[in-house]
C-alpha positions as CSV (number, residue, x, y, z in Angstrom):
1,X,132.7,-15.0,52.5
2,X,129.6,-12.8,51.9
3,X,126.7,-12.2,49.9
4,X,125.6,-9.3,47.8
5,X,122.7,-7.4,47.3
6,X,122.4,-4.9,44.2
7,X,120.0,-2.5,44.5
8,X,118.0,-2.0,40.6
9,X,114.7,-1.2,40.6
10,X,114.6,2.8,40.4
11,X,113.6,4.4,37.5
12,X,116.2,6.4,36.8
13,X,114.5,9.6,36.4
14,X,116.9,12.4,36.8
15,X,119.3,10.4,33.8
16,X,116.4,10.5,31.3
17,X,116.0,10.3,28.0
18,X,118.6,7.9,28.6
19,X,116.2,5.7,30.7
20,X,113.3,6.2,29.1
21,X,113.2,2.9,26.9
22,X,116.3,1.0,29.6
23,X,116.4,0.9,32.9
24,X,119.1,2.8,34.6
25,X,122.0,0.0,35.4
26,X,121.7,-1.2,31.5
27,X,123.2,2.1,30.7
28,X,126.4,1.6,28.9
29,X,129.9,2.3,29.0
30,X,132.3,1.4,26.6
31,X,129.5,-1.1,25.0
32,X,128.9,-2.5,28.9
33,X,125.8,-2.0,31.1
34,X,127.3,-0.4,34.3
35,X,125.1,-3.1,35.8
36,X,128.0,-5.6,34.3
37,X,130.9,-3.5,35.8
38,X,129.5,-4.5,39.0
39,X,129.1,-7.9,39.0
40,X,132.5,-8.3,37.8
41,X,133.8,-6.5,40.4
42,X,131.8,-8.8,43.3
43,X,133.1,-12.1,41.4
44,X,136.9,-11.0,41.5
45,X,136.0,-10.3,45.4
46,X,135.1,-13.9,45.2
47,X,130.8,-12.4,46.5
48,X,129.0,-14.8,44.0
49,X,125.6,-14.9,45.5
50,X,123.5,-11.8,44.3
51,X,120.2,-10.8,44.5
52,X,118.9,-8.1,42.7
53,X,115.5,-6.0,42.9
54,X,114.0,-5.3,39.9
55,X,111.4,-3.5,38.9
56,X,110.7,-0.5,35.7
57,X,111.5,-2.8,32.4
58,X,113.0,-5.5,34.5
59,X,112.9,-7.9,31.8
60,X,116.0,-6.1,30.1
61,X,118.3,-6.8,33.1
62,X,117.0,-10.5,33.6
63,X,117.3,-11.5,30.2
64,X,120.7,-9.9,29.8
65,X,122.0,-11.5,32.6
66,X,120.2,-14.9,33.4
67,X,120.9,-17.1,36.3
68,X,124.6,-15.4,36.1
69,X,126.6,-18.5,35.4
70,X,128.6,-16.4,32.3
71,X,130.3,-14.5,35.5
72,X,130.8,-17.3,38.0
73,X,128.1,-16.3,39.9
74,X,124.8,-17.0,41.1
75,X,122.0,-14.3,40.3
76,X,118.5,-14.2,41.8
77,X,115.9,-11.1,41.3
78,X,113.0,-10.2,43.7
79,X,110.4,-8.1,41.2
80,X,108.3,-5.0,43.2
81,X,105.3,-4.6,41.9
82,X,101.7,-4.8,42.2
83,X,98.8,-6.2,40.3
84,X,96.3,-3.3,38.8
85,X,93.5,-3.9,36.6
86,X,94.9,-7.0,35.4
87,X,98.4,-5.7,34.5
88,X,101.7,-5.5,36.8
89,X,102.7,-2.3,37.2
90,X,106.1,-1.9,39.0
91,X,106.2,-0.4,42.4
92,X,109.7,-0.2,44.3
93,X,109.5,-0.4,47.9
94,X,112.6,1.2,49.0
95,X,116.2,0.0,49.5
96,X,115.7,-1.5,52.8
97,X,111.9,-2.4,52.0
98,X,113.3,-4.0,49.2
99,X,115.3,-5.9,51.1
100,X,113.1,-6.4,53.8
101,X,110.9,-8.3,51.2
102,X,113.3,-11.3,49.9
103,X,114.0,-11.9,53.6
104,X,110.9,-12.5,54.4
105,X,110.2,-14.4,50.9
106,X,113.3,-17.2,51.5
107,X,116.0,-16.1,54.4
108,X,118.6,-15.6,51.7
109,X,120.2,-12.9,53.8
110,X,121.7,-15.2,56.4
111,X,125.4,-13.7,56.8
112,X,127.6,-10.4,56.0
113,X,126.3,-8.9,53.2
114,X,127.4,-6.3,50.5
115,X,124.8,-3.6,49.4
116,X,125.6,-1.7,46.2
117,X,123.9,0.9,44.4
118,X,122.9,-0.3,40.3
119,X,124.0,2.6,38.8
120,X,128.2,3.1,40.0
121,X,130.7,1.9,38.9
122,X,133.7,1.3,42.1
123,X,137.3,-0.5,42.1
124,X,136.6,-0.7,46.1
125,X,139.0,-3.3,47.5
126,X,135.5,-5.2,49.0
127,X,137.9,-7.8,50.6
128,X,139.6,-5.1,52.3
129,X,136.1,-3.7,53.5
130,X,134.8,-6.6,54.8
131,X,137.3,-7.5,56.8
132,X,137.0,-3.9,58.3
133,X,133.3,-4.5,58.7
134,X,134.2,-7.7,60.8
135,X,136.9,-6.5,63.1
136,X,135.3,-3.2,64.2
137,X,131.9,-5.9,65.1
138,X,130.0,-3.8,63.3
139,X,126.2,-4.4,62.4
140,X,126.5,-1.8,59.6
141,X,129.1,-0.4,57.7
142,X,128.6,2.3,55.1
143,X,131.6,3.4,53.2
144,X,132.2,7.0,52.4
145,X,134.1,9.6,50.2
146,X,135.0,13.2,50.9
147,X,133.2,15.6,48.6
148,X,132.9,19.8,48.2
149,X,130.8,21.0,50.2
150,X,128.4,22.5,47.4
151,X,128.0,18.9,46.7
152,X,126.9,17.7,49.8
153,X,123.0,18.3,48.8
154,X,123.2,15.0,46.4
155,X,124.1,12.8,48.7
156,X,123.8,11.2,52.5
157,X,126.2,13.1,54.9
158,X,127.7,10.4,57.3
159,X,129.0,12.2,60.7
160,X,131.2,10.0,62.6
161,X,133.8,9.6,65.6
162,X,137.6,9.5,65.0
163,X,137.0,5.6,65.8
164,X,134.7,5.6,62.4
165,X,131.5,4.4,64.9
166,X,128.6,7.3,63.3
167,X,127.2,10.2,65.2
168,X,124.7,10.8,63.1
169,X,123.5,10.8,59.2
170,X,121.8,13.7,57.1
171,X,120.2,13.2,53.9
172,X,120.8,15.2,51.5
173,X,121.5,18.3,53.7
174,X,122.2,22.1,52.0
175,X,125.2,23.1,52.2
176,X,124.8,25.4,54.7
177,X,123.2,22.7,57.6
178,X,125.6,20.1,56.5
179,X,127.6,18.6,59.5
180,X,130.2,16.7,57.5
181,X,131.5,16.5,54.2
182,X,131.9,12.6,54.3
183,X,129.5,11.5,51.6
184,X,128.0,7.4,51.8
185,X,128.3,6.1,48.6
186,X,125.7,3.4,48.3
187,X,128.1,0.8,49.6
188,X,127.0,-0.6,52.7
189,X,127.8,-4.0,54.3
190,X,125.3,-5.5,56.8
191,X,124.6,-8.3,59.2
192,X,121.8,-10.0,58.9
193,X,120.3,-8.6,62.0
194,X,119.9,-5.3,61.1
195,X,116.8,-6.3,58.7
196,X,115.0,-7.4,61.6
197,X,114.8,-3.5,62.0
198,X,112.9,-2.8,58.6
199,X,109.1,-2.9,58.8
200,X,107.3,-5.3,56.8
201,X,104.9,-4.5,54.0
202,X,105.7,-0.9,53.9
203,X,108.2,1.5,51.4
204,X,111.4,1.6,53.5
205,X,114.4,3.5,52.6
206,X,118.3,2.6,53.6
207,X,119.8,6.2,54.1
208,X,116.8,8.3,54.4
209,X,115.1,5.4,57.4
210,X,117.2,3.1,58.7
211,X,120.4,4.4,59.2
212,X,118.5,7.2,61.6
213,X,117.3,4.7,63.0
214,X,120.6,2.5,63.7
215,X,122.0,6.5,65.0
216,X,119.0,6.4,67.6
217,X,119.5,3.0,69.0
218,X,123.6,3.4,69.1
219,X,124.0,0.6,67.5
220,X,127.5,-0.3,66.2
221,X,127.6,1.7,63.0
222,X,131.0,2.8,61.4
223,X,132.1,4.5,58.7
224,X,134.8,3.2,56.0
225,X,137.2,5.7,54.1
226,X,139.0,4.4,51.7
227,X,140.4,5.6,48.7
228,X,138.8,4.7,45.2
229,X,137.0,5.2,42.0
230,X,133.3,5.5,42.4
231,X,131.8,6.6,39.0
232,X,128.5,7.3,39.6
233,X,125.7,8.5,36.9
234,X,123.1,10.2,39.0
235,X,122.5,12.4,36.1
236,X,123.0,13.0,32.2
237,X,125.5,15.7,32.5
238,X,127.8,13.1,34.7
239,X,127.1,10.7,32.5
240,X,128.9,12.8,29.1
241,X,131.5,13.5,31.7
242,X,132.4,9.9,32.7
243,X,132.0,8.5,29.3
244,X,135.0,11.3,28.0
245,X,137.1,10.0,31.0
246,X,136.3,6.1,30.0
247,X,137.3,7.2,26.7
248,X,140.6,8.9,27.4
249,X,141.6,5.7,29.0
250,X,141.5,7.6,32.7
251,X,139.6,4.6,34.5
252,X,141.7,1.6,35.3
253,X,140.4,-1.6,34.6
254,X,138.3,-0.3,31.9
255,X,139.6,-0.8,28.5
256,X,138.9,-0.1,24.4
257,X,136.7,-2.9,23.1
258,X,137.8,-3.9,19.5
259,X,140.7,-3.8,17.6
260,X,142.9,-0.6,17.2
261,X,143.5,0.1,13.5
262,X,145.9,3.0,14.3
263,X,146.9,5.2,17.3
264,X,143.5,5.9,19.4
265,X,141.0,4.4,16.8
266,X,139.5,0.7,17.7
267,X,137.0,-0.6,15.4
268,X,134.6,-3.8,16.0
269,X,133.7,-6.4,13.0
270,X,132.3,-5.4,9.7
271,X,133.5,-1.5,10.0
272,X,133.7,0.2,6.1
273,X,135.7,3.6,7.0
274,X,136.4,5.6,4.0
275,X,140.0,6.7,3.4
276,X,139.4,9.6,3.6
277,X,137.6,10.5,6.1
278,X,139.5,12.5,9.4
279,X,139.4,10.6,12.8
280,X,141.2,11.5,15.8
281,X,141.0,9.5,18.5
282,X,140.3,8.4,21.0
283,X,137.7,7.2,19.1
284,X,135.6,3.2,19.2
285,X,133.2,2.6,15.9
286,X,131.3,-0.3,16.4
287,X,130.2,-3.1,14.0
288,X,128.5,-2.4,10.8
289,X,129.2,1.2,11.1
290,X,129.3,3.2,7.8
291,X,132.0,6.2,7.9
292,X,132.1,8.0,4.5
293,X,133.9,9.9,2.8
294,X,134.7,13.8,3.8
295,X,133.3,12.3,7.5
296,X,135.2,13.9,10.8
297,X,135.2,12.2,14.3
298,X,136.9,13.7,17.0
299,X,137.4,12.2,20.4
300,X,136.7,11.3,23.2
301,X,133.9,9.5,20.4
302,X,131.9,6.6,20.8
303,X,129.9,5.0,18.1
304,X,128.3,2.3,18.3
305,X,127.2,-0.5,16.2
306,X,124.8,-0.2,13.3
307,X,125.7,3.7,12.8
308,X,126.0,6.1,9.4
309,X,128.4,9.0,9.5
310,X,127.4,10.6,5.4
311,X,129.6,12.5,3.8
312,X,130.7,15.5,5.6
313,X,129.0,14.9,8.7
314,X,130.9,15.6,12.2
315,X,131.1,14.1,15.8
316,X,133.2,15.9,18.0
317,X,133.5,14.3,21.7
318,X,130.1,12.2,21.5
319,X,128.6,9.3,22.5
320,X,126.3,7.8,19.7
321,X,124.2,4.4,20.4
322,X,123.7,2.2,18.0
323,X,121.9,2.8,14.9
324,X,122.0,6.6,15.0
325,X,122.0,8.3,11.2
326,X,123.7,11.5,11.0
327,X,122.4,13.1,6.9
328,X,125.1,14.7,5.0
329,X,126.3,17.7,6.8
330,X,125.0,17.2,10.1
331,X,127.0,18.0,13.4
332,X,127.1,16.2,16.5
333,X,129.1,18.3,19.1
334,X,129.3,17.0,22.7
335,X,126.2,15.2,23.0
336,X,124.6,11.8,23.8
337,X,122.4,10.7,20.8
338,X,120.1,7.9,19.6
339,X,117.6,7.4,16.9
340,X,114.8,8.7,19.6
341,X,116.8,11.4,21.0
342,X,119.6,13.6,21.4
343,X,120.8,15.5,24.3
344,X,123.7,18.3,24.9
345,X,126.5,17.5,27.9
346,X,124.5,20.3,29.7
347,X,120.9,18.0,29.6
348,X,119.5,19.9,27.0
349,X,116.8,16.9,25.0
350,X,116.1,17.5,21.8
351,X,113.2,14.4,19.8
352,X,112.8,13.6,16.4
353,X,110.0,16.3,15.4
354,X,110.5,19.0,17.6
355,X,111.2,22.6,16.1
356,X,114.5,23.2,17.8
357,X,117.4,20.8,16.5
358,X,121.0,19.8,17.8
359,X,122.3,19.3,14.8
360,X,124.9,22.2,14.7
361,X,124.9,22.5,18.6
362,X,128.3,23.2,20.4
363,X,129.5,25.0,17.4
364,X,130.0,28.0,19.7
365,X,131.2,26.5,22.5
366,X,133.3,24.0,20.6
């Protein structure tokens, strides 16, 4: 039917602390890398052969996710990097050069092929798309979403003709230069022939480089709309935001781990929860998490396994990872933490050590 191609080897920058120590598609949601969401997603579509670039801690998603065979799929990776005083040091090359490379390494993209971004989670009917793809005789197909116009400086602007065949693309334009609302979401679907475009040996990116390029030759590029989900997290702030959603049950297909003890509170194995303490959900505590007594939790709430809630400590609509420690009295309000961290839903970072704390943050605001 088709191949895929997931594309993982950024670094995940502007979603730090939260990459610092993992890279950016083993970021999870409810307990799941995002990385996980999408390979799901490609096997129900019945796309089972995936490569994956790698690069920045690359051992994290390899090891997590093997050869692929717990999916029903089949899961290569192509590493970037480069050799430097005797240590390899990643070095992406760019979506396209990325893909550029494993063609030129084994041929593996020899039909229609799915491109996806590492770090969104869709529900894109792909079966839908590719047919699409195939009756328009396209050589590249990017799908797109419509998005406020003060949004349009994150992402590629796709211009198009009522047929769907592109005009022309922008990258990241302001606002005020932007030519189309119609934002690509990192879905693309390609024949093999438009890799023959891609320079070898050089850094080579998808929206910024080739699709200009496909614009310039008029080759048959079209643009998809369709309606969907795409949940993507570019940055920390979105990241608070989509985990809230998740929690409130708002994303189809994406359900509670756990078992629910009582309305909106699901609890893994090995849970001690003292009687008394207040919970109101939606809330997921994780295995081998402590909650004692005189302890508050107020969803949307997250928190994961290994965690200690003491006595009179609060988390109001938080994500915790596993084995944070909040002391008696702390407060947690609306903010991402781990035992290395702690950040506000605006992207405020806080570190064990520094002068300023988060402990009674969103008090205020709350």
């Amino acid at each position: 039917m088709a191949k895929a191609m997931i594309l993982a080897a950024g670094q995940g920058t502007r979603v730090r602390p939260l990459t610092k120590l993992t890279p950016k598609p083993m970021v999870p949601i409810l307990g799941k890398p995002v990385l996980e969401y999408i390979i799901e997603h490609l096997a129900r579509h019945g796309v089972t052969d995936i490569m994956i670039n790698v690069a920045f801690k690359h051992w994290k998603i390899e090891n997590y996710f093997g050869d692929g065979h717990r999916w029903g799929v089949n899961i290569g990776y192509s590493y970037e990097g480069v050799m430097e005083h005797g240590e390899i040091t990643p070095k992406p090359v760019g979506s396209a050069g990325g893909m550029k490379k494993i063609q030129q390494f084994s041929g593996f993209f020899d039909e229609t092929t799915v491109v996806l971004c590492g770090d969104a989670i869709i529900d894109l009917d792909l079966t839908a798309a590719l047919q699409q793809h195939k009756a328009q005789q396209a050589l590249a197909s990017v799908v797109t979403l419509e998005v406020p116009l003060e949004q349009v400086q994150n992402y590629g602007v796709v211009v198009s003709e009522p047929s769907g065949r592109i005009t022309s693309f922008q990258e990241k334009p302001k606002p005020e230069a932007a030519l189309s609302r119609q934002a690509s979401t990192g879905i693309y679907i390609f024949e093999p022939q438009v890799l023959e475009l891609v320079p070898a040996g050089v850094e080579y990116d998808i929206g910024g480089q080739l699709f200009p390029q496909l614009v310039a030759a008029q080759l048959p590029f079209y643009a998809q709309q369709h309606q969907f989900n795409w949940i993507d997290i570019g940055r920390v702030t979105d990241y608070w935001a989509v985990q809230q959603q998740v929690l409130k049950g708002e994303v189809a297909q994406m359900h509670m781990p756990g078992r629910q003890v009582r309305p909106g509170v699901w609890v893994g194995l090995n849970t001690r929860i003292a009687p008394d303490a207040h919970i109101e959900g939606p809330v997921y505590i994780g295995s081998g998490t402590e909650v004692e007594a005189g302890a508050k939790i107020v969803g949307p709430a997250w928190i994961g396994h290994g965690c200690k809630l003491r006595a009179r400590s609060e988390v109001v609509r938080s994500v915790l990872f596993e084995y944070t420690r909040l002391s008696a009295g702390e407060r947690f309000h609306e903010v991402i933490a781990s035992p290395q961290y702690c950040v506000d839903r605006h992207g405020r970072t806080t570190y064990p050590g520094d002068d300023t704390t988060l402990l009674h943050w969103g008090d205020a605001r709350a």
